[in-house]
KOLPAMAR-925679 format. One line per field, with one value per residue (C-alpha): residue in one letter; chain; x, y, z. Coordinates in nm, 4 decimals. Each point is the difference from the previous one (the first is absolute). Last residue first. Example, Ala and Ser with C-alpha at 12.3 -4.5 7.8 and 13.67 -1.06 7.14 Angstrom:
<pts>
residu <- c(S,A)
chaine <- c(A,A)
px <- c(1.3670,-0.1370)
py <- c(-0.1060,-0.3440)
pz <- c(0.7140,0.0660)
</pts>
This chain:
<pts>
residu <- c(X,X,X,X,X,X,X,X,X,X,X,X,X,X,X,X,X,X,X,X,X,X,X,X,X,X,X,X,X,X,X,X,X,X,X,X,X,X,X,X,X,X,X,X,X,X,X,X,X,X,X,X,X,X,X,X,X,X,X,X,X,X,X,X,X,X,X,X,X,X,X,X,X,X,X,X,X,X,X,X,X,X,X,X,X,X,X,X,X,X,X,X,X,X,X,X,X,X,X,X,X,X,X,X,X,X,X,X,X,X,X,X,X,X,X,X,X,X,X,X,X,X,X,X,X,X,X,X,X,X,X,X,X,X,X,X,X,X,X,X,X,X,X,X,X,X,X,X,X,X,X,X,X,X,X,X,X,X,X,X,X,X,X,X,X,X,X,X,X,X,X,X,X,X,X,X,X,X,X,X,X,X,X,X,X,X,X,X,X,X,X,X,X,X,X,X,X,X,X,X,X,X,X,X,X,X,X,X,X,X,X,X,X,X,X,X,X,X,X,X,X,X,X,X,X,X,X,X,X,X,X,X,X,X,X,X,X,X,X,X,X,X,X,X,X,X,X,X,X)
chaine <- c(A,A,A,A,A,A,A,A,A,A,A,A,A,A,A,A,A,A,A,A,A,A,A,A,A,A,A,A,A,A,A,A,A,A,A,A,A,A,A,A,A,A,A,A,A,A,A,A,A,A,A,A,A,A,A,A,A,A,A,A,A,A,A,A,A,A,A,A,A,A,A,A,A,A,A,A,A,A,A,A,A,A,A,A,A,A,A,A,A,A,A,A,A,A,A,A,A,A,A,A,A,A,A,A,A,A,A,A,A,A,A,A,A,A,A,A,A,A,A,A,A,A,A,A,A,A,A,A,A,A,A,A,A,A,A,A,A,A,A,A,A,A,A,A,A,A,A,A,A,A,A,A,A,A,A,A,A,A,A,A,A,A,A,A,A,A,A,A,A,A,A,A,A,A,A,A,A,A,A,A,A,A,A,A,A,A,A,A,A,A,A,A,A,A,A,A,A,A,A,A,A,A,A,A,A,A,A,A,A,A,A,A,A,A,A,A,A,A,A,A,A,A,A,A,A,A,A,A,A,A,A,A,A,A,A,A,A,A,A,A,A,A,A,A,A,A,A,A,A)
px <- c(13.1287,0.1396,-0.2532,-0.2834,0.0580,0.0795,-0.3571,-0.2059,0.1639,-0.2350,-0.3318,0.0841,0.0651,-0.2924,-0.2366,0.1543,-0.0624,-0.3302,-0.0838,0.1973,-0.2089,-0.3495,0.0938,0.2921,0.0262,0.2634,-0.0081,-0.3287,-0.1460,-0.3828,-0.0351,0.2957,-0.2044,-0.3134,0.2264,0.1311,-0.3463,-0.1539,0.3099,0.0092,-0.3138,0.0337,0.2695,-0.1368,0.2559,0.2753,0.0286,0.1220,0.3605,0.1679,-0.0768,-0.0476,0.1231,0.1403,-0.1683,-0.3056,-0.2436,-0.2040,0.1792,0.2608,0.0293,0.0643,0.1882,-0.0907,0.3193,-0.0450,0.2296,-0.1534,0.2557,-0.0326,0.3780,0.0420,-0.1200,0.2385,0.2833,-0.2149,-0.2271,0.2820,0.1369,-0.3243,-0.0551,0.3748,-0.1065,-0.2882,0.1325,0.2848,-0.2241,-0.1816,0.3065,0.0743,-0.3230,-0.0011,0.3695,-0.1118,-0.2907,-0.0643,0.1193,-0.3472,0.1888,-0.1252,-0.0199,0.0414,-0.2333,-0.2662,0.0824,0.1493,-0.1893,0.1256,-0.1589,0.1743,-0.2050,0.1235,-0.0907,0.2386,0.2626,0.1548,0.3297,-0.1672,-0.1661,0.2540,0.2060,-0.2840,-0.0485,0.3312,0.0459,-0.3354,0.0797,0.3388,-0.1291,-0.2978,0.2013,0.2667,-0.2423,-0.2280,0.0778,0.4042,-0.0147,-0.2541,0.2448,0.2955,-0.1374,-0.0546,0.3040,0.1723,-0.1768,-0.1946,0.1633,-0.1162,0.1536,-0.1777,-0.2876,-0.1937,-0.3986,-0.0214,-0.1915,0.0399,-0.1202,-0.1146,-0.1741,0.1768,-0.2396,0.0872,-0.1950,0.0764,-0.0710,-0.0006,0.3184,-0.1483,0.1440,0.3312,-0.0234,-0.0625,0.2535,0.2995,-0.1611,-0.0292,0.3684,0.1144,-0.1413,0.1903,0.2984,-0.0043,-0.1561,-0.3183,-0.2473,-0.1955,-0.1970,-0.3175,-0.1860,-0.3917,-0.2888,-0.2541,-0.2761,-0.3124,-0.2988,-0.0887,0.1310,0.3635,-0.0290,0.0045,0.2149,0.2818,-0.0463,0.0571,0.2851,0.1715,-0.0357,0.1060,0.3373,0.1461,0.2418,-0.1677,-0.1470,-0.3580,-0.0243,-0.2726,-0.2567,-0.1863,-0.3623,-0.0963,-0.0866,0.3870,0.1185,-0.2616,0.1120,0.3557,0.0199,-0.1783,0.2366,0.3019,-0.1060,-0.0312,0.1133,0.0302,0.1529,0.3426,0.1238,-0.2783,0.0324,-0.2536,-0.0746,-0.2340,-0.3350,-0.0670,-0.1683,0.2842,0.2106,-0.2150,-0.3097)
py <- c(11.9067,0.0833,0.2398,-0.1591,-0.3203,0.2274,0.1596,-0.3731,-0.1419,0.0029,0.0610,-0.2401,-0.2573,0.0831,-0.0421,-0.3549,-0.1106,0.1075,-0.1723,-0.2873,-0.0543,0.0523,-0.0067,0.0980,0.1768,0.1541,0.1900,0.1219,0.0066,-0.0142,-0.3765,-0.0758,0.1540,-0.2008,-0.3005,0.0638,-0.0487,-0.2385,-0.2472,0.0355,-0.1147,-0.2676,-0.1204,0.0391,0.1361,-0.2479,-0.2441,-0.3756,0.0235,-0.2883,-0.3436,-0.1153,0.2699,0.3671,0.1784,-0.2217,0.2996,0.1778,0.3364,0.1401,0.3545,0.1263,0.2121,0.0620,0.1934,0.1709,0.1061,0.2222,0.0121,0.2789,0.0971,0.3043,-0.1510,-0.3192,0.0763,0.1708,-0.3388,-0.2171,0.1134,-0.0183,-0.3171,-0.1105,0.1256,-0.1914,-0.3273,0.0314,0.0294,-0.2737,-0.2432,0.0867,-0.1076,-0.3302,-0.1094,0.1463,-0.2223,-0.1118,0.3603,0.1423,0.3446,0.3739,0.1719,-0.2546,-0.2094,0.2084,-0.2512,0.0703,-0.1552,0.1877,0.1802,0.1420,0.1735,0.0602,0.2848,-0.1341,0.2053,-0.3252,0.0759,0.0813,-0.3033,-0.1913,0.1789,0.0115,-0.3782,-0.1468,0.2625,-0.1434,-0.3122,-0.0047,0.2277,-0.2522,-0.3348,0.1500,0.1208,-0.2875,-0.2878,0.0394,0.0683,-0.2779,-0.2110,0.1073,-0.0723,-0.3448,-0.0727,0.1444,-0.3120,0.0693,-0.2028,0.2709,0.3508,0.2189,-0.2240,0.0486,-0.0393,0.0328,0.2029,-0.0644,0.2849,0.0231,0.3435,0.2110,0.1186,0.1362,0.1667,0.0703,-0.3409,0.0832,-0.1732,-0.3735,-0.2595,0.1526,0.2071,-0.3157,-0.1559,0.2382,0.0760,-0.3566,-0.0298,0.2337,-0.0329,-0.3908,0.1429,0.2463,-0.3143,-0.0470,0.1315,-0.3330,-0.0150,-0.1537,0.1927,-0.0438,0.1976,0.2145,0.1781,-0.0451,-0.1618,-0.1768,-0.3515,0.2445,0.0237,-0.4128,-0.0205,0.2350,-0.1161,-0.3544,0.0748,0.1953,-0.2485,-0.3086,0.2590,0.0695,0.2280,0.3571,0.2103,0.1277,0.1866,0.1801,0.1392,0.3613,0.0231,0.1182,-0.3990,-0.0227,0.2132,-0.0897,-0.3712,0.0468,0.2433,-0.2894,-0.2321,0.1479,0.0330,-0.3111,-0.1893,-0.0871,0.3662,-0.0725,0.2231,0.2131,0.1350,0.1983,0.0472,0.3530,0.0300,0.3386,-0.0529,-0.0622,0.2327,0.2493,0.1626)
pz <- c(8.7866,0.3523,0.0980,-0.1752,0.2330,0.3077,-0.0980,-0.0340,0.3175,0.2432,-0.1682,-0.2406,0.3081,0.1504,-0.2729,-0.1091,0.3893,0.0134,-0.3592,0.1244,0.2810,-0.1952,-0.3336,-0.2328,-0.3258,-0.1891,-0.3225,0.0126,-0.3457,0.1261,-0.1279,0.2241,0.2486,-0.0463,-0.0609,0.3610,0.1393,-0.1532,0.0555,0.3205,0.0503,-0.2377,0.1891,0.3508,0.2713,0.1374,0.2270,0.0168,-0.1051,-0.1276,0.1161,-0.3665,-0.2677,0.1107,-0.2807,0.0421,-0.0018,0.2627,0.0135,0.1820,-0.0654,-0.3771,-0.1722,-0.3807,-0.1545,-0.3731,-0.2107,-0.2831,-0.3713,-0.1842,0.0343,0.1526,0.3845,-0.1078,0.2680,0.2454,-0.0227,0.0401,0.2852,0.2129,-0.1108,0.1040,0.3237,0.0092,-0.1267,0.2717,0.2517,-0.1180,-0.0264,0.3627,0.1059,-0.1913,0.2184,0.2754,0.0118,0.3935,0.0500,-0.1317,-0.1672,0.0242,-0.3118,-0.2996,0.2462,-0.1641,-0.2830,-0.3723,-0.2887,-0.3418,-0.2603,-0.3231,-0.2884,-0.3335,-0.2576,-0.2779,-0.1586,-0.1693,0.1464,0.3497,0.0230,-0.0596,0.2808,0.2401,-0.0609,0.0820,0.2992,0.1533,-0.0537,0.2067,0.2779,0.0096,0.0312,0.2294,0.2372,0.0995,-0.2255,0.0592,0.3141,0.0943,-0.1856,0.2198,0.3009,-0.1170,-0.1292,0.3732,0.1250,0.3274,0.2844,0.2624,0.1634,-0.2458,0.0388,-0.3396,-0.0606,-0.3845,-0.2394,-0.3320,-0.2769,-0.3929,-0.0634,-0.2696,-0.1263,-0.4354,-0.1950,-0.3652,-0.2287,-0.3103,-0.0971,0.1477,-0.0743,-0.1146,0.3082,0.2238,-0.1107,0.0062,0.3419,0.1357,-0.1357,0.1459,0.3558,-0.0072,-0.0634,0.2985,0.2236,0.1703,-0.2105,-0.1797,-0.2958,-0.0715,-0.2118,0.0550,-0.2011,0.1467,-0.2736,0.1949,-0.1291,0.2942,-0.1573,-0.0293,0.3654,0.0890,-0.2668,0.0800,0.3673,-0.0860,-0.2207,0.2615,0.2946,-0.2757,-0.0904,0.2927,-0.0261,-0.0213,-0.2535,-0.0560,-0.3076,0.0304,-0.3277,0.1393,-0.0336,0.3503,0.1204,-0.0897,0.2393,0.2628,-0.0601,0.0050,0.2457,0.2531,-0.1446,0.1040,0.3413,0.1149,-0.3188,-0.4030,-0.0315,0.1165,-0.2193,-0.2100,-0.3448,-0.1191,-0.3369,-0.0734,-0.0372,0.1161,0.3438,0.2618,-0.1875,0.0489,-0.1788)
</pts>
């Protein structure tokens, strides 16, 4: 048994999409009941229903990560909807072309900030802490990129959030390693998704593909798992730094 196949509530951001939906649906074809959150509310109810007619236990909470008060509340709420709940994936993202030298609104910038690192920083720290007073077994996922190692310039802005999500992973799971609580980070390469919208990116590996083989592993208890490009890219960079990391911690 894991925590993929005991049961548990899983709480997914950004889990009505791309990515977030594939988990969903393997996570909850394995018996688990997801909480898919995000901020559109018709997208989530028509996934919630679409799955629940399968006999899978998803149900929609909209709820929206962009600002500090904003992540409270969708944890005070969430928790008092749901106190069982004990995994948490933090898997909402933008993506955004940016010209350094361009028109781009600094607004904009900082909302793919706040989504892509801010957002899961501040969730994760809300839910470790509960977690931890209630000596609950908790897990903590989060979406990084294999661009968290070597950046796409076109999207500095998304590639610098991803660094900083996998660092920040890093720190997090030497801070909690006493305190029963796993922290997971799934990396992947581009995939086939709509992460970037219309006239976004046009490549990518397979979803389900990619998919099949980093739930494997995440069914294994490996910690982090990438695929293909990121996979090669994760490896090298553990490989690389792992002993200064152990050195200085």
């Amino acid at each position: 048994m894991t925590w993929l196949t005991e049961g548990r509530t899983v709480i997914i951001t950004g889990g009505a999409s791309g990515i977030g939906l594939a988990l969903t649906r393997r996570i909850a074809q394995d018996g688990s009941k997801v909480v898919i959150v995000g901020r559109r509310q018709q997208v989530l109810d028509a996934v919630a229903a679409e799955l629940s007619a399968k006999g899978l236990k998803v149900e929609a909470f909209r709820g929206d990560v962009t600002t500090p008060a904003e992540r409270v509340a969708l944890f005070s709420d969430l928790t008092t909807k749901y106190p069982e709940a004990s995994v948490l994936i933090n898997n909402a993202g933008v993506m955004k072309r940016v010209d350094l030298l361009g028109d781009e609104p600094w607004e904009s910038v900082v909302t793919e900030l706040d989504i892509n690192l801010h957002a899961p920083i501040h969730l994760s720290t809300l839910f470790a802490k509960y977690w931890i007073a209630k000596k609950v077994a908790g897990v903590i996922a989060s979406t990084t990129s294999g661009l968290a190692f070597v950046p796409l310039t076109i999207t500095p802005v998304y590639c610098a959030t991803k660094a900083g999500l996998h660092s920040f992973i890093w720190s997090l799971r030497r801070q909690l390693q006493s305190k029963n609580i796993k922290v997971i980070e799934i990396i992947p390469p581009a995939v086939d998704t709509d992460l970037m919208g219309p006239g976004g990116l046009s490549y990518g590996v397979n979803l389900e593909e990619f998919l099949n083989d980093i739930y494997a592993k995440l069914k294994n208890g490996d910690d982090e798992v990438g695929y293909q490009f990121s996979e090669n890219l994760r490896v090298g960079y553990r490989n690389a730094v792992l002993e200064t990391f152990e050195s200085i911690n």
